[in-house]
N, C-alpha and C positions, 0 to 999 in steps of 0.2 A: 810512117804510112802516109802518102799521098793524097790517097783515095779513099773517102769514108762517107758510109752511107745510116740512113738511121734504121733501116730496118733490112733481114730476109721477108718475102713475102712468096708465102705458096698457096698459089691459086690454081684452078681448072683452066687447064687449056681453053675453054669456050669460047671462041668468038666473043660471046654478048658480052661479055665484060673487060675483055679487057681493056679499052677507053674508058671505059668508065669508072673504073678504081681507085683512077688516082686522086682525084676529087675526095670522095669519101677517105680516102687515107689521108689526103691533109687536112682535115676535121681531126683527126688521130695523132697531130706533130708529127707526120711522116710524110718526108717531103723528098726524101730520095732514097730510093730502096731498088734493092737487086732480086728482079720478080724470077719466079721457078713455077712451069704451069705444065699440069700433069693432070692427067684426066681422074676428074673426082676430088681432084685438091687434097686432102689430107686424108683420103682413102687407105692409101697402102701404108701410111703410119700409121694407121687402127687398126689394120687389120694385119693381119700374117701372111696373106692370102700371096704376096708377089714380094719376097726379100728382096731380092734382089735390087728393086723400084726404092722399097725403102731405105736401103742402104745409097742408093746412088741418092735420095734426097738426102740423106746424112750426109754425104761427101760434099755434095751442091754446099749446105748450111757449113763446111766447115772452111769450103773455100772462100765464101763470102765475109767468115770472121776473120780470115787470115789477111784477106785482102784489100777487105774493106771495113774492117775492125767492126763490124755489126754484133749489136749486144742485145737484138731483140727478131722475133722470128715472130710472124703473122699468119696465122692460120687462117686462109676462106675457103669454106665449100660455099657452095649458090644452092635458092632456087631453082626445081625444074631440071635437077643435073642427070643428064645420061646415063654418067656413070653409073647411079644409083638407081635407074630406071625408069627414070623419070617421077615428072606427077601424080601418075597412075598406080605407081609404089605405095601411096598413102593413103590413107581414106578422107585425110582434111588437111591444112596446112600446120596444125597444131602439132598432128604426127610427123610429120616430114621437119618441123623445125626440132623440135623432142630426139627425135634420130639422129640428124644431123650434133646438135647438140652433145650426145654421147658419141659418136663416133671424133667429134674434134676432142672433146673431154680428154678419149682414149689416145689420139692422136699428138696432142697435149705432152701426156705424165712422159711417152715413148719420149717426144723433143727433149722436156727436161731431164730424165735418166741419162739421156746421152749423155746433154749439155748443160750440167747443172747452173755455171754462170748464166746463162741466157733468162730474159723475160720472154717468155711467153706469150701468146695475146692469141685469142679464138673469136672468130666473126661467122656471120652468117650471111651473105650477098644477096639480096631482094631488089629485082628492079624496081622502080615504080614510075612507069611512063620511059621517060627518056633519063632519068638518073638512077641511083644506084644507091640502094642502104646497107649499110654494114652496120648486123644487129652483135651487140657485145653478147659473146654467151661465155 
């Protein structure tokens, strides 16, 4: 294998982050990685709601092991995500990170069921000003 990276990473399509993650993922020893950006991030691996979406990110993560011998998969959903209806979905931020939190959780056990080799890893993307935190959940 030629070509090898240290991690999958599936994020939210969102504009607002995507400059800004790689930063926060080298704080993480992730220094090159094969990004997959789907609206809501690890939405449709929590939920059931779109097989389809989910399987085609199973495919995405199995191409990137094959090809790029990746032995680790990054979960972000973000603050403020569309997908999930926004801010206005929560009543505080305590809720919306608690949410998020179970829905990567669930998003999570589905990755390692497939891919039992793989490390795992779940974040949560908060701006703050002009950077970007990725909370370990």
């Amino acid at each position: 294998m030629s070509h090898t990276c240290d991690a999958f990473v599936l994020a939210c399509m969102d504009f607002r982050f995507h400059q800004k993650i790689s930063e926060p993922l080298k704080k993480m020893q992730i220094n090159s990685y094969d990004l997959k950006c789907d609206a809501g991030g690890a939405k449709f691996l929590a939920s059931s709601e779109k097989p389809a979406v989910r399987d085609w990110i199973f495919e995405n993560i199995k191409i990137s092991m094959r090809l790029h011998g990746v032995k680790k998969v990054v979960l972000v959903n973000h603050y403020d995500c569309g997908a999930y209806g926004g801010n206005k979905t929560w009543t505080n931020d305590e809720a919306q990170l608690n949410f998020h939190r179970e829905q990567l959780t669930q998003a999570k056990a589905r990755v390692a069921e497939k891919f039992p080799g793989l490390e795992v890893v779940t974040v949560f993307a908060k701006p703050e000003g002009e950077k970007l935190d990725l909370l370990p959940l």
